[in-house]
TITOR-401264 format. One record per residue (C-alpha): residue number from 1; residue in three letters; x, y, z. Coordinates in pm, 1 decimal, decimal comma. Example, Ala and Ser with C-alpha at 12.3 -4.5 7.8 and 13.67 -1.06 7.14 Angstrom:
REM TITOR-401264
{fimar:1; lumdo:ALA; east:1230,0; north:-450,0; up:780,0}
{fimar:2; lumdo:SER; east:1367,0; north:-106,0; up:714,0}
This chain:
REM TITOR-401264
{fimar:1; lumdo:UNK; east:0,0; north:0,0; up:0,0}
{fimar:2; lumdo:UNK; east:312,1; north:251,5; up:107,6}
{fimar:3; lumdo:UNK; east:472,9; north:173,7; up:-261,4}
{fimar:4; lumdo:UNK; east:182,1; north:250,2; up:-420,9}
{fimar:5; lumdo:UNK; east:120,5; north:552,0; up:-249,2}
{fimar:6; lumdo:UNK; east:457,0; north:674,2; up:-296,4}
{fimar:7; lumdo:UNK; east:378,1; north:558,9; up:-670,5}
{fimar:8; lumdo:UNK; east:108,0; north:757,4; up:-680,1}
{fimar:9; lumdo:UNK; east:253,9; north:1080,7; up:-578,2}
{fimar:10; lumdo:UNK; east:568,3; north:1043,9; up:-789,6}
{fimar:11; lumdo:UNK; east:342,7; north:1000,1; up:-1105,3}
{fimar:12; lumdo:UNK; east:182,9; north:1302,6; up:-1010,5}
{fimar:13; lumdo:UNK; east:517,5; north:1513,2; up:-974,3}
{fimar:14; lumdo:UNK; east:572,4; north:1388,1; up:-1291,6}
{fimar:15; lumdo:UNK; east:274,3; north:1487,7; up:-1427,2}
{fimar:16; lumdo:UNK; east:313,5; north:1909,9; up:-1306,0}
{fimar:17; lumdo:UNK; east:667,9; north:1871,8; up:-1462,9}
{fimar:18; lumdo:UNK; east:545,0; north:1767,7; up:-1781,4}
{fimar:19; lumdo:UNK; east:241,4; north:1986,7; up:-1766,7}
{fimar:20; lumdo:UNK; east:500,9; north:2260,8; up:-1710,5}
{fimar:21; lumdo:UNK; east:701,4; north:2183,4; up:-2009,8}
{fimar:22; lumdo:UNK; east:398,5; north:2181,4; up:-2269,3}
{fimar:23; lumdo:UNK; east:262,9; north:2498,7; up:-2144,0}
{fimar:24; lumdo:UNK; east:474,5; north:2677,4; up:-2316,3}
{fimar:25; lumdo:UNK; east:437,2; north:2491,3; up:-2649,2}
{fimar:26; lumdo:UNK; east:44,4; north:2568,1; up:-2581,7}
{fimar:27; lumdo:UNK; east:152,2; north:2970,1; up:-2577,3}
{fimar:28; lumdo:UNK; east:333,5; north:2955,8; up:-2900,5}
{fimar:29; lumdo:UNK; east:-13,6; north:2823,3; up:-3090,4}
{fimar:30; lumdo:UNK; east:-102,1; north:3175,5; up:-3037,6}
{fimar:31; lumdo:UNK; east:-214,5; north:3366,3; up:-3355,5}
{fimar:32; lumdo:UNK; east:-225,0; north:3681,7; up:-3500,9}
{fimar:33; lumdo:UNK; east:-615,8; north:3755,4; up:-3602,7}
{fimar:34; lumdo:UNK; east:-581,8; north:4109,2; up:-3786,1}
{fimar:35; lumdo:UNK; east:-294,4; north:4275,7; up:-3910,7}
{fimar:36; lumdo:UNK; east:-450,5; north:4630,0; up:-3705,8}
{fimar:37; lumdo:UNK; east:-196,6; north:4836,0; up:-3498,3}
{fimar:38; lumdo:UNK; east:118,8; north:4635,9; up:-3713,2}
{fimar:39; lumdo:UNK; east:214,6; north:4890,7; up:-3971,2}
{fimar:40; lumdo:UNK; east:343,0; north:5228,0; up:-3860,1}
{fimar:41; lumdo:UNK; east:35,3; north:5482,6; up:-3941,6}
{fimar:42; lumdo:UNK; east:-22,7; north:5868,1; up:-3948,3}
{fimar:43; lumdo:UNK; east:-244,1; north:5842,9; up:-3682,3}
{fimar:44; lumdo:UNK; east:59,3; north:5756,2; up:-3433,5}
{fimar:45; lumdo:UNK; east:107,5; north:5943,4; up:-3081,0}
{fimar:46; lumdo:UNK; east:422,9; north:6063,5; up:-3158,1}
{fimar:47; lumdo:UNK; east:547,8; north:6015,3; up:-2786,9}
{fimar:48; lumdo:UNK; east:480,8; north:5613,2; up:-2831,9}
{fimar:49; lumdo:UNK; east:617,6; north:5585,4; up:-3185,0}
{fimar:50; lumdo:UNK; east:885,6; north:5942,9; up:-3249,0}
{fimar:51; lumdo:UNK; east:1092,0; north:5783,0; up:-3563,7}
{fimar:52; lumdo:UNK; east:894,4; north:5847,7; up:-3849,4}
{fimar:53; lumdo:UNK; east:778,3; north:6235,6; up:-3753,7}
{fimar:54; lumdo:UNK; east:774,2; north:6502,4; up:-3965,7}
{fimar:55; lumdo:UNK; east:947,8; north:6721,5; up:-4028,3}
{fimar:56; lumdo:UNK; east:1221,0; north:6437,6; up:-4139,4}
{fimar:57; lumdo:UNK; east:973,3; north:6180,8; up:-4266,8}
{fimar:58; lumdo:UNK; east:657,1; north:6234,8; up:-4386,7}
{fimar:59; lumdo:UNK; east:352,4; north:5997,0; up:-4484,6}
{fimar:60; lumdo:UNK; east:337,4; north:5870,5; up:-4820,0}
{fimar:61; lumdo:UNK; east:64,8; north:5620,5; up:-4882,6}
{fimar:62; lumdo:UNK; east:-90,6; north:5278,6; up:-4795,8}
{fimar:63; lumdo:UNK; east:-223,9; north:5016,1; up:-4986,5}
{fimar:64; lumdo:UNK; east:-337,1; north:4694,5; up:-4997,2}
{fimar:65; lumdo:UNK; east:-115,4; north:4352,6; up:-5097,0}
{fimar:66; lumdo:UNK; east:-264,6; north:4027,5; up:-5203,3}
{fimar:67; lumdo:UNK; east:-50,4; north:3718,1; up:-5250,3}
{fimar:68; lumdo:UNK; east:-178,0; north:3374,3; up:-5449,3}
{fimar:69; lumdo:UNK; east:-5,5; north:3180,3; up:-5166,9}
{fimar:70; lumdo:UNK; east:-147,8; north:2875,1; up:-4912,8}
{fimar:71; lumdo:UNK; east:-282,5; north:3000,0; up:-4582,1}
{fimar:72; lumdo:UNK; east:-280,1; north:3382,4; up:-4754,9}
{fimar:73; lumdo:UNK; east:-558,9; north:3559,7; up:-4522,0}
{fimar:74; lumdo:UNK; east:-454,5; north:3958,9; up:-4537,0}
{fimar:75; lumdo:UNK; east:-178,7; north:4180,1; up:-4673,1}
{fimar:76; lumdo:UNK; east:-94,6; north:4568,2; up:-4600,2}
{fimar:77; lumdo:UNK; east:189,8; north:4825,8; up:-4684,6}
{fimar:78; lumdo:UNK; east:272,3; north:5137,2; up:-4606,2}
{fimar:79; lumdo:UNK; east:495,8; north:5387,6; up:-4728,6}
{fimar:80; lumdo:UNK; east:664,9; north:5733,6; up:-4587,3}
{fimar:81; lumdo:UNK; east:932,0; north:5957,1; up:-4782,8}
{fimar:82; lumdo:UNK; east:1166,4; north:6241,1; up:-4688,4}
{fimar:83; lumdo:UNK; east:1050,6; north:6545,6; up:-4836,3}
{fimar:84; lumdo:UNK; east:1368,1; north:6724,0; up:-4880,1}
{fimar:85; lumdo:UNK; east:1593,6; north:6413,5; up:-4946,0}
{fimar:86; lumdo:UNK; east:1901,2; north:6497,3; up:-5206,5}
{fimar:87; lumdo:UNK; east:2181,8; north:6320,2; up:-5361,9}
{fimar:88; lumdo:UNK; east:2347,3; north:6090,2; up:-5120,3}
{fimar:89; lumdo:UNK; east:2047,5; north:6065,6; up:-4887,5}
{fimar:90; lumdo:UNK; east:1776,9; north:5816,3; up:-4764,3}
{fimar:91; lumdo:UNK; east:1475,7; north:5884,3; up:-5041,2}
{fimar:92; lumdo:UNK; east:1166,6; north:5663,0; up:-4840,2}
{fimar:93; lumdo:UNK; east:1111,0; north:5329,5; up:-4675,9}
{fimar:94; lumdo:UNK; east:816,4; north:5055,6; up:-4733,3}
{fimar:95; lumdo:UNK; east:676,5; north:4835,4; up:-4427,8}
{fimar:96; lumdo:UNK; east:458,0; north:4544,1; up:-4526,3}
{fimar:97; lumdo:UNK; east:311,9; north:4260,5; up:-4349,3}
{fimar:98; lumdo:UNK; east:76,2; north:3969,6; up:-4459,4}
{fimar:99; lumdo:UNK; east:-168,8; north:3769,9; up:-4205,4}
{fimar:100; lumdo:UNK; east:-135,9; north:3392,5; up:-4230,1}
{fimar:101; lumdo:UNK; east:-407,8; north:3177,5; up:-4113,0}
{fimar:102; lumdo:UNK; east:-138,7; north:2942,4; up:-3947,0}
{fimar:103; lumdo:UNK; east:238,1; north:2931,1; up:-3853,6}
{fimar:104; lumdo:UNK; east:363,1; north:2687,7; up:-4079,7}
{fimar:105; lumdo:UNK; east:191,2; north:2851,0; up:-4454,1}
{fimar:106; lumdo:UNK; east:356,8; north:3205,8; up:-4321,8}
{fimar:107; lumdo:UNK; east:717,0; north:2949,1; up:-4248,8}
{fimar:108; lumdo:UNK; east:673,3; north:2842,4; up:-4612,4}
{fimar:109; lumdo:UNK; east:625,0; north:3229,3; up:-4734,1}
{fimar:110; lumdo:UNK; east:882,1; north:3335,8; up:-4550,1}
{fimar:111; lumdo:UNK; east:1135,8; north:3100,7; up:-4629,9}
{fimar:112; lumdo:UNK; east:1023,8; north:3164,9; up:-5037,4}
{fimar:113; lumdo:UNK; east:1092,8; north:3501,2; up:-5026,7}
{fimar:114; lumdo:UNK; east:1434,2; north:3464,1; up:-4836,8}
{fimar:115; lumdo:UNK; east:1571,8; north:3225,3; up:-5099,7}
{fimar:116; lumdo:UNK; east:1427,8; north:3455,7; up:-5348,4}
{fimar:117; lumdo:UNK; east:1613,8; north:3749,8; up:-5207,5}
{fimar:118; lumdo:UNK; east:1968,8; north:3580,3; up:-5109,7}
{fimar:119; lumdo:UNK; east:1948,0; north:3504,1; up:-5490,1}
{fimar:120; lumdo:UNK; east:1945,2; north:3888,3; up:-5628,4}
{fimar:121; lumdo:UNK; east:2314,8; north:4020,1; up:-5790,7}
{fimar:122; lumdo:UNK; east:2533,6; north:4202,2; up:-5566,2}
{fimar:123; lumdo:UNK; east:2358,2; north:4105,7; up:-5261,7}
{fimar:124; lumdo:UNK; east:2510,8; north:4150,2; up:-4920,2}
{fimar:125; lumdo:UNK; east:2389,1; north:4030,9; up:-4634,3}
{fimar:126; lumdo:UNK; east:2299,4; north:4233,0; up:-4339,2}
{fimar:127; lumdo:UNK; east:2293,8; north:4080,1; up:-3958,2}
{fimar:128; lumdo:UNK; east:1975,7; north:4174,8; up:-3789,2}
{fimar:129; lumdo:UNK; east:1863,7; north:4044,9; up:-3521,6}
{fimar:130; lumdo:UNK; east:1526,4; north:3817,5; up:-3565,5}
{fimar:131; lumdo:UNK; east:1542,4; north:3849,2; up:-3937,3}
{fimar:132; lumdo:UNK; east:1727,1; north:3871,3; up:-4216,0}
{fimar:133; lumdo:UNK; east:1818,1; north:4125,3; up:-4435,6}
{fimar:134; lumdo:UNK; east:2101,3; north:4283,4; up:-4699,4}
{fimar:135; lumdo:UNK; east:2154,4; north:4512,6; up:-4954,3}
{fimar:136; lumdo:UNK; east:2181,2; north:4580,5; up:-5298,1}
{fimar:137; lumdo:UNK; east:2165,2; north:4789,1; up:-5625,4}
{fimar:138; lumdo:UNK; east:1902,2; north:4809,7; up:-5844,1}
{fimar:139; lumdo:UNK; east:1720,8; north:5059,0; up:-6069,6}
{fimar:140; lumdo:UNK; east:2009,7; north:5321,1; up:-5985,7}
{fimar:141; lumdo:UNK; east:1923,1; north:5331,0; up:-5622,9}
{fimar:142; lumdo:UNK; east:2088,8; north:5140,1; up:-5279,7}
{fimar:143; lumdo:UNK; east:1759,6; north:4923,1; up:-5165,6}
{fimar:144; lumdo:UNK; east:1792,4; north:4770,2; up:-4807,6}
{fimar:145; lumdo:UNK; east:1569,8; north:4465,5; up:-4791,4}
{fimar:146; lumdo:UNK; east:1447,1; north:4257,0; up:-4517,5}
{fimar:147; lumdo:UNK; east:1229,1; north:3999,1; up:-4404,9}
{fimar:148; lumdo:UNK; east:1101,1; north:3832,1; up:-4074,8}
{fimar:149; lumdo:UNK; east:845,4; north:3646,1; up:-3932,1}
{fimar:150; lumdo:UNK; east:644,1; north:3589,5; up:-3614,2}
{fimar:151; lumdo:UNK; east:402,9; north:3354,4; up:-3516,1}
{fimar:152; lumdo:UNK; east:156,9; north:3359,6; up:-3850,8}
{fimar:153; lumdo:UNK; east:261,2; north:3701,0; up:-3969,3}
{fimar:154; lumdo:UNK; east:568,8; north:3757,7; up:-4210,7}
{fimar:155; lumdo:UNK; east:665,9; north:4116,9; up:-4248,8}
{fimar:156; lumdo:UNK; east:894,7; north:4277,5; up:-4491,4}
{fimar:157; lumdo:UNK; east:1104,4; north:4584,2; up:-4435,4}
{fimar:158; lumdo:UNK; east:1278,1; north:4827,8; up:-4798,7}
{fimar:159; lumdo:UNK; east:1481,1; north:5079,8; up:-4759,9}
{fimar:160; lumdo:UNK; east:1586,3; north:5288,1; up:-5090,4}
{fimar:161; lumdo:UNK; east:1823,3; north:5534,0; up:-5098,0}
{fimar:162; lumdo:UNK; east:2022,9; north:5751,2; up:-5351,3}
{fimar:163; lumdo:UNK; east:2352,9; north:5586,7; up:-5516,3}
{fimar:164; lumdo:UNK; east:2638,5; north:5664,8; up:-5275,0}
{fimar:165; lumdo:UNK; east:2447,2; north:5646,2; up:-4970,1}
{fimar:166; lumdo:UNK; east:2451,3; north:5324,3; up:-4784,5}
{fimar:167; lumdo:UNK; east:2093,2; north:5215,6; up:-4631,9}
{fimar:168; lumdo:UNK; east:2231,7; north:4930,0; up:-4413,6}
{fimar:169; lumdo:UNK; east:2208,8; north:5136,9; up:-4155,6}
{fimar:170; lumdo:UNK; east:1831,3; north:5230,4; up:-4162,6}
{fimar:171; lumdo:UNK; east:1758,0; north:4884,3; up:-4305,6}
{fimar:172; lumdo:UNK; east:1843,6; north:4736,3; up:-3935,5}
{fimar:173; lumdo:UNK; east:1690,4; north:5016,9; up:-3771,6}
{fimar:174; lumdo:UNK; east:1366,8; north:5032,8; up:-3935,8}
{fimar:175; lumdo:UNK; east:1341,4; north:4630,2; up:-3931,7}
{fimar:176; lumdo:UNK; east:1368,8; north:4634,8; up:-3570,0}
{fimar:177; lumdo:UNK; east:1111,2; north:4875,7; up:-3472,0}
{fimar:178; lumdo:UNK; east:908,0; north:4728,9; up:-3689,9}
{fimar:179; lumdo:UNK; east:956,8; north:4348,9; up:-3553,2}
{fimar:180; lumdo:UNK; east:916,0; north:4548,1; up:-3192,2}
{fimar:181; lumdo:UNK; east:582,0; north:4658,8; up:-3277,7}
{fimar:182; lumdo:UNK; east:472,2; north:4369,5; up:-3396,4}
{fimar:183; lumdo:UNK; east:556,3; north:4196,0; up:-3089,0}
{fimar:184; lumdo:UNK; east:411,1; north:4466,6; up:-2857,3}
{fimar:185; lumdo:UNK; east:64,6; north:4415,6; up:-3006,0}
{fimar:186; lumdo:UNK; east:-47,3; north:4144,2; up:-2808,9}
{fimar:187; lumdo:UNK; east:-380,7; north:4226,3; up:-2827,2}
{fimar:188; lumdo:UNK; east:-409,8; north:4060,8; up:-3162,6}
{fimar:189; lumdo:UNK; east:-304,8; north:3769,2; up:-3049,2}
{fimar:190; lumdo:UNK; east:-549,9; north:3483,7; up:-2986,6}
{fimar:191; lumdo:UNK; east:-540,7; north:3290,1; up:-2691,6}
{fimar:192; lumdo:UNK; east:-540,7; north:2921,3; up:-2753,7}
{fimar:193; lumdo:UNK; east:-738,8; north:2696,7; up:-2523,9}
{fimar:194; lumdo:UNK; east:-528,9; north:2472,6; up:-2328,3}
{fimar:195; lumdo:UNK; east:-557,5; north:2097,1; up:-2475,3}
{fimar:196; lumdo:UNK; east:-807,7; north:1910,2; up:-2280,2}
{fimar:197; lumdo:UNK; east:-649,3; north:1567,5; up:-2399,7}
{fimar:198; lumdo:UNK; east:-296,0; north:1706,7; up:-2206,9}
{fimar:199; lumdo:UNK; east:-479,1; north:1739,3; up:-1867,6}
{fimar:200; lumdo:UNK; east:-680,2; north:1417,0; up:-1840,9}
{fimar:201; lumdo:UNK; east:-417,1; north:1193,5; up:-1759,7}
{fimar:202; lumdo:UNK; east:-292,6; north:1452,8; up:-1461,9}
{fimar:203; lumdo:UNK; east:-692,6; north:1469,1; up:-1312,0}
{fimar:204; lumdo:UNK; east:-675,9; north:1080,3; up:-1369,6}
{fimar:205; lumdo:UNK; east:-390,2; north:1037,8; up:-1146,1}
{fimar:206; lumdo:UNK; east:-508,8; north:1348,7; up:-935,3}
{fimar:207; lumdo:UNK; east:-859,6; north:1114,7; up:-888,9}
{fimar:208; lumdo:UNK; east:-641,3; north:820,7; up:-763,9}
{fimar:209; lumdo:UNK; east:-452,0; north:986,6; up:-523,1}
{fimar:210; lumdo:UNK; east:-744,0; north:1125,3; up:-345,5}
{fimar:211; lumdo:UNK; east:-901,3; north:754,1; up:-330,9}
{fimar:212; lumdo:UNK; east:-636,2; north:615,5; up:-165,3}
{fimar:213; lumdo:UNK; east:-540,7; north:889,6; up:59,3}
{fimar:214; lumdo:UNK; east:-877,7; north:909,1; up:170,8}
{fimar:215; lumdo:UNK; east:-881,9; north:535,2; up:234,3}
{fimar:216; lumdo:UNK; east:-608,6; north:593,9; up:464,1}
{fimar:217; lumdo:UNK; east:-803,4; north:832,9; up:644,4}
{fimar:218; lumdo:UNK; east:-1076,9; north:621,1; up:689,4}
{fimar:219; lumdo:UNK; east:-874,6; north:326,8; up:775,1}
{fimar:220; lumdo:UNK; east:-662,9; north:565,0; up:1061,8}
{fimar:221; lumdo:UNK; east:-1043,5; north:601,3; up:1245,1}
């Protein structure tokens, strides 16, 4: 009866620890459901989000981006330009982000478009952190390009500039804020229901326990 007891109660310890372990898988099932709040917007409070401010940047426009891909649910960019930008100087910078209706069709995108853009001429790759990104010449401009992904959104990050002017600097800049917001809106995030089929097995051996430890009790009297 002891050993079984005992048996009982180490099977349970086991049981929180494992518990423990998946909880965190559980967290990551969370998805994004809208693409609201991701893109930097006009409508701003300037003491939350200062960078892109006039009188140095200015708002261009914002459109809409559809993609013929699996798992494709949503797609929005949004542009913003210096006014007074000359030779040798930043000219604008594009921020784009699609809405996946799961993690592993956005994986898929994402990993597309990174082959795609490792492949360009003269492209040299940038560290950033949680993304990747480089730079390149094309159409008689410096472009900074980037791309990362989190949870079931992939977002993209260009940076064009005039010849002479290196945007590698702005390229990690801009991709960072932009992967910070993204992570800051939790409030799009669903919130995944805990598997039921993960916590039967724990009440099972909960159920036991109480059984025989209130046999015990009633044997003690």
């Amino acid at each position: 009866m002891e050993k079984t007891f005992s048996g009982l109660i180490s099977a349970l310890i086991v049981s929180f620890v494992l518990l423990a372990m998946l909880l965190p898988a559980a967290r990551a099932d969370s998805l994004y459901l809208s693409l609201d709040g991701l893109l930097p917007s006009k409508a701003d409070d300037p003491k939350v989000y200062p960078v892109l401010q006039e009188t140095e940047w200015y708002y261009g426009i914002s459109w809409s981006e559809t993609l013929s891909v699996t798992g494709f649910v949503d797609g929005r960019a949004v542009e913003y330009y210096r006014r007074y930008a000359g030779p040798g100087d930043i000219r604008s910078v594009e921020f784009y982000a699609y809405l996946f209706s799961d993690v592993d069709s956005a994986a898929v995108y994402y990993n597309g478009e990174v082959a795609d853009l490792k492949s360009v001429v003269g492209f040299s790759e940038v560290p950033i952190t949680g993304a990747f990104g480089g730079t390149y010449e094309s159409g008689g401009m410096e472009t900074g390009a980037s791309w990362g992904i989190i949870s079931n959104v992939v977002f993209r990050v260009m940076v064009y500039a005039y010849l002479r002017e290196d945007p590698t600097d702005r390229l990690v800049g801009f991709t960072s804020m932009e992967r910070t917001r993204i992570l800051d809106e939790g409030g799009n995030l669903s919130v995944p229901e805990f598997p039921a089929l993960m916590m039967t097995p724990f009440f099972g051996l909960a159920t036991l326990l109480a059984m025989k430890f209130g046999r015990k009790i009633h044997n003690w009297r």
